[in-house]
N, C-alpha and C positions, 0 to 999 in steps of 0.2 A: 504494500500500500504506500510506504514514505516512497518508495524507487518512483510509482505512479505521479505522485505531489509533487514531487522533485522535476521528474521530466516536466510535468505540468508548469510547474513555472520556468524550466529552461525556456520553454516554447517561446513563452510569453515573454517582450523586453520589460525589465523592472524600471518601470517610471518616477521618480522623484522630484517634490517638490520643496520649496522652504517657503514660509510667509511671513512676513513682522506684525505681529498680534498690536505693536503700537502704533504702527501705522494704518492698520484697518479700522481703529481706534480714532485717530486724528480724521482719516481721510473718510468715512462713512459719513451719512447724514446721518444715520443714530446715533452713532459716536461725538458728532459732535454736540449732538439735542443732550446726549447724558451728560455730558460737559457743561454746556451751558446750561441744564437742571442743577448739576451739583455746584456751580460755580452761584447762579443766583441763590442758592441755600444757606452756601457760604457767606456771601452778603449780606443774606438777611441777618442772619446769627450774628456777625460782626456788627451791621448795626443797630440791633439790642442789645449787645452787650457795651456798647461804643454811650450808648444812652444811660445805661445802668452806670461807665464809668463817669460820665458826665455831671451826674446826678450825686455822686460821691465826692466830685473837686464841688459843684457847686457847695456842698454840706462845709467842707472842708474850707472854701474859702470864706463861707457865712462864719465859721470857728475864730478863723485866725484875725478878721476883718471886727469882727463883735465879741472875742473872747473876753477882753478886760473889761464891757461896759455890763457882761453878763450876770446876772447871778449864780452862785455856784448850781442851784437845784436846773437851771434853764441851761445852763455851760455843762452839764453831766447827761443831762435829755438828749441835747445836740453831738454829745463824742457816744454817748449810747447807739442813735440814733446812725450816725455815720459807721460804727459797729456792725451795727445789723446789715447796712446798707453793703459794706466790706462782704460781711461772710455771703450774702445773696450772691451777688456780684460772684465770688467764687465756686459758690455753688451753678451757676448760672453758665458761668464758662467751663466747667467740668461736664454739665450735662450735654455743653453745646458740642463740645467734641467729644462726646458718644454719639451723640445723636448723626454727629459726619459721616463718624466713620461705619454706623448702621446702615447709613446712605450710598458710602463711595461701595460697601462691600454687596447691598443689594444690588445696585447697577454694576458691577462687576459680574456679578453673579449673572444679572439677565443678560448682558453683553456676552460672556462669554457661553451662553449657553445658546441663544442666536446665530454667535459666530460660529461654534462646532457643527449647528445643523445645515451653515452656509460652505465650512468645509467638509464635510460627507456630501453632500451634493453637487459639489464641482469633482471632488475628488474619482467620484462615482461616473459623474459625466464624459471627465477625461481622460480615464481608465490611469486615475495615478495608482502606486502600489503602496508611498507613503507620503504623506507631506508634514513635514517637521515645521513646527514653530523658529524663526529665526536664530531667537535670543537661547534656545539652547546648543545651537550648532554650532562648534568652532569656528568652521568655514563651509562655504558653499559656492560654485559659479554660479555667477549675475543669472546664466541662463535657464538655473531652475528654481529662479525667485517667480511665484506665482502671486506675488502681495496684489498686484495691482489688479488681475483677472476674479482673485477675492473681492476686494473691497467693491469690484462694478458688481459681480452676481450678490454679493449682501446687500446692496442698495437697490438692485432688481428685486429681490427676494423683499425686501422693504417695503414697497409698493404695492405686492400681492395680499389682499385679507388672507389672515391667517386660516387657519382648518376651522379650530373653534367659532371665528367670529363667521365664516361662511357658509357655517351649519346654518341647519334653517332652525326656528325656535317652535317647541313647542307650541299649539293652539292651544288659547285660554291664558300662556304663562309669560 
């Protein structure tokens, strides 16, 4: 049986291809949309926390500017007060970057599970035998880089309603 497998793929030329998974990344229009999702996320989170620090120099500069004409009960309210504000604030930026990296690692997760089903279906198409990721190949010629033939079939493949969303829906539901 191996003697059989074996001529079997003598037969056949073994096709090889490499791809750069960053470049299918930069160059796709979903790749960029997940960028531009996680990039406006980032913003936002930067600019409440940009607020919350803001809100903490205000306290801080109301301290230093009215400290001496304060009384102690009113001067102890205000550095309490600026206290609270401090541990928010920290707390506030510990959750924001959880909250990122839950984001960068679910759209990593859909990207790359999009991008495998766009390399099985070229691969399949163009009778490759393997196609390697770039970034683990030591080296490779120019001439079995297939990045670019990727990144146009995922962006074709983009276009198309998925299986799920072209099902037809239940009557009634």
């Amino acid at each position: 049986v191996l003697v059989a497998v074996a001529s079997a793929f003598a037969q056949q030329p073994i096709k090889i291809g490499v791809f750069s998974a960053q470049r299918v990344s930069e160059e796709t229009e979903d790749g960029k949309k997940i960028q531009a999702d996680l990039n406006a996320f980032q913003d936002k989170k930067r600019k409440e926390l940009e607020a919350k620090q803001q809100e903490i120099k205000t306290l801080q500069g109301q301290l230093t500017a009215q400290g001496l004409s304060l009384s102690a009960d009113k001067r102890s309210e205000l550095e309490k007060t600026i206290q609270k504000k401090i541990l928010e604030f920290n707390t506030a930026q510990e959750s924001a970057n959880k909250e990122m990296q839950l984001e960068v690692q679910a759209a990593q997760n859909r990207f790359e599970e999009r991008l495998l089903a766009v390399i099985d279906r070229f691969g399949t198409q163009e009778g490759f035998t393997l196609i390697l990721d770039a970034g683990q190949v030591a080296w490779a010629a120019k001439a079995v880089d297939v990045t670019t033939a990727i990144v146009d079939l995922y962006n074709q493949m983009g276009k198309q309603p998925s299986p799920a969303a072209a099902a037809p829906k239940p009557a009634g539901g």
